[in-house]
C-alpha positions in Angstrom: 17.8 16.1 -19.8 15.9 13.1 -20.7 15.5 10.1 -18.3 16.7 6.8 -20.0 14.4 3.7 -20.2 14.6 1.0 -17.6 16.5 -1.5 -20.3 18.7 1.3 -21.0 19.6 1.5 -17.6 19.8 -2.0 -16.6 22.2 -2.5 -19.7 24.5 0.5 -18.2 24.5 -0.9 -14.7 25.8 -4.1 -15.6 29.0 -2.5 -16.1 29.3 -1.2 -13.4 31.2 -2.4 -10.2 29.6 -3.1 -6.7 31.1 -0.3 -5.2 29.7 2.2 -7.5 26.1 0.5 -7.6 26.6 1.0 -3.7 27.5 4.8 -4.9 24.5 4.9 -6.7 21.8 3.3 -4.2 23.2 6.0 -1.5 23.1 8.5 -3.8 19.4 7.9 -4.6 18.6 7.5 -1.3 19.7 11.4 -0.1 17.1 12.7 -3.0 13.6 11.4 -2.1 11.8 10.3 0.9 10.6 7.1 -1.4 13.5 6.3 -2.6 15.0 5.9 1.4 11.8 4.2 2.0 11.9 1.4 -1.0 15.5 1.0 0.4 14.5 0.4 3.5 11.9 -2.0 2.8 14.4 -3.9 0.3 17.1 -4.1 2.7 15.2 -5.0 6.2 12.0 -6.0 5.2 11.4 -8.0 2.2 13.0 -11.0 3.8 9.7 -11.1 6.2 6.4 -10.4 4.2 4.1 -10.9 7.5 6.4 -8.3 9.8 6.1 -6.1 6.9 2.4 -6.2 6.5 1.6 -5.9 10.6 4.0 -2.6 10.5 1.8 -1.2 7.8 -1.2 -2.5 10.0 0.0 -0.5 12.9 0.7 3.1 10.9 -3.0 2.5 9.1 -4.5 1.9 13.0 -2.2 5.0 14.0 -3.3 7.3 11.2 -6.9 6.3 11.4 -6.6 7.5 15.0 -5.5 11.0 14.0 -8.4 11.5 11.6 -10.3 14.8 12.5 -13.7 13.6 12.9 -14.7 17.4 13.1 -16.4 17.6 9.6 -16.5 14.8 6.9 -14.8 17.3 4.6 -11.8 16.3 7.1 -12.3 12.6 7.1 -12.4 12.3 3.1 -8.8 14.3 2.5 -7.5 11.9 5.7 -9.0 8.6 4.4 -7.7 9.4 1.0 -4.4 10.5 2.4 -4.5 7.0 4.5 -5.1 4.9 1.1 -2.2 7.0 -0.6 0.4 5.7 1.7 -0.9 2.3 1.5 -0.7 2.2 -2.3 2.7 3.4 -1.9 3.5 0.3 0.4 2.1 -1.9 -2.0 3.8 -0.6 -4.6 7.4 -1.1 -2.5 6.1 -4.9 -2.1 4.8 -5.8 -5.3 3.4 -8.7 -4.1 -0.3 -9.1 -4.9 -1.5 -11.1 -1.5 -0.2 -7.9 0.6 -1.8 -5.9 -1.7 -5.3 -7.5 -1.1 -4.4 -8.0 2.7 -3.5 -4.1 3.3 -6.9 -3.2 1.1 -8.6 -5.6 2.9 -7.4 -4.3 6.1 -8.1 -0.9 5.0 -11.7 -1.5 4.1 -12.2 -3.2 7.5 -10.8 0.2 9.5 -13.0 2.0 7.5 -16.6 0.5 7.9 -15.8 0.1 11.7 -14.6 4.0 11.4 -17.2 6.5 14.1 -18.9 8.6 12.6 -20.4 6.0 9.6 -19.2 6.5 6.7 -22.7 5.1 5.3 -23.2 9.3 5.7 -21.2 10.3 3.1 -21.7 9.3 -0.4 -18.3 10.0 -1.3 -16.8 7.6 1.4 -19.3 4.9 0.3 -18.0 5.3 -3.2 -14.3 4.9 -2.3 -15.4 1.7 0.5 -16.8 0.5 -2.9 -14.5 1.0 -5.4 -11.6 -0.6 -3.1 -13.8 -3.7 -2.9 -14.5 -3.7 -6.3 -10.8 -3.6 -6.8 -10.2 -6.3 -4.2 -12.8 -9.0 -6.1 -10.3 -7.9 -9.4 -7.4 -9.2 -7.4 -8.4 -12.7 -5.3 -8.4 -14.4 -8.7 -5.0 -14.1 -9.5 -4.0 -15.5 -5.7 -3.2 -19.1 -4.9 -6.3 -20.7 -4.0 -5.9 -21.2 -0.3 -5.7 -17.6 -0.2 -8.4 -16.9 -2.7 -10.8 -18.6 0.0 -9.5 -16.8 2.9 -10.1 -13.4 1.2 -13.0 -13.9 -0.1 -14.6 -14.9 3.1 -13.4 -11.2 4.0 -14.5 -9.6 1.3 -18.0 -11.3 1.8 -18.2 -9.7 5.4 -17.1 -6.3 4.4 -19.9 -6.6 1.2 -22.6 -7.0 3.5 
């Protein structure tokens, strides 16, 4: 079977009535773990951007806790497991200041992580590509904003 396109789809749901869209968005929700997820966010969450972003804050600090700091082969697949999950929350908010404030957040956690990640080329090349993707971003913010994360961004540069 062959997925429709988006306008497809939106064309098809307009006829639809609210109690079979309800159907539908339960329905969805029983298949995939993502699918509960960007329901939960849409129902409970996207009314307050700020509460959102602190609970993401709080898994990241919880996650960065668990890292096994054994081996660096460890810390790689756990950092990269970390910055997974927080693409996927970005992607559930679409909005591009929580994007740079997670990914800000995220580069902080990691250059204050023990052991240094300045021991692992590997690390150093994912601290840098996440800033470099960071300085891509500020531009497209309000300008207040801009300011505020770029005086971040200068810290974590250093």
């Amino acid at each position: 079977m062959k997925a429709a396109n988006v306008a497809q789809l939106k064309k098809e749901l307009q006829f639809k009535s609210q109690d079979e869209l309800m159907q539908f968005c339960l329905r969805l929700a029983r298949f995939k773990k993502e699918n509960k997820e960007l329901l939960t966010y849409l129902l409970f969450e996207s009314d307050s951007e700020e509460g959102y972003i602190d609970t993401v804050k709080e898994e990241i600090d919880a996650m960065f806790e668990d890292i096994n700091v054994n081996s660096y082969f460890y810390i790689k697949k756990s950092v990269r497991k970390i910055l997974r999950t927080i693409k996927k929350y970005i992607r559930y908010s679409g909005n591009k200041a929580t994007e740079v404030e997670l990914l800000l957040y995220f580069c902080e956690k990691l250059k204050s992580f023990r052991p240094s990640i300045k021991r692992n080329v590997t690390l150093i090349n994912l601290y840098n590509r996440q800033l470099d993707y960071i300085k891509k971003k500020i531009p497209l913010l309000h300008e207040d904003l801009q300011h505020d994360y770029s005086m971040i961004l200068e810290e974590l540069d250093q």
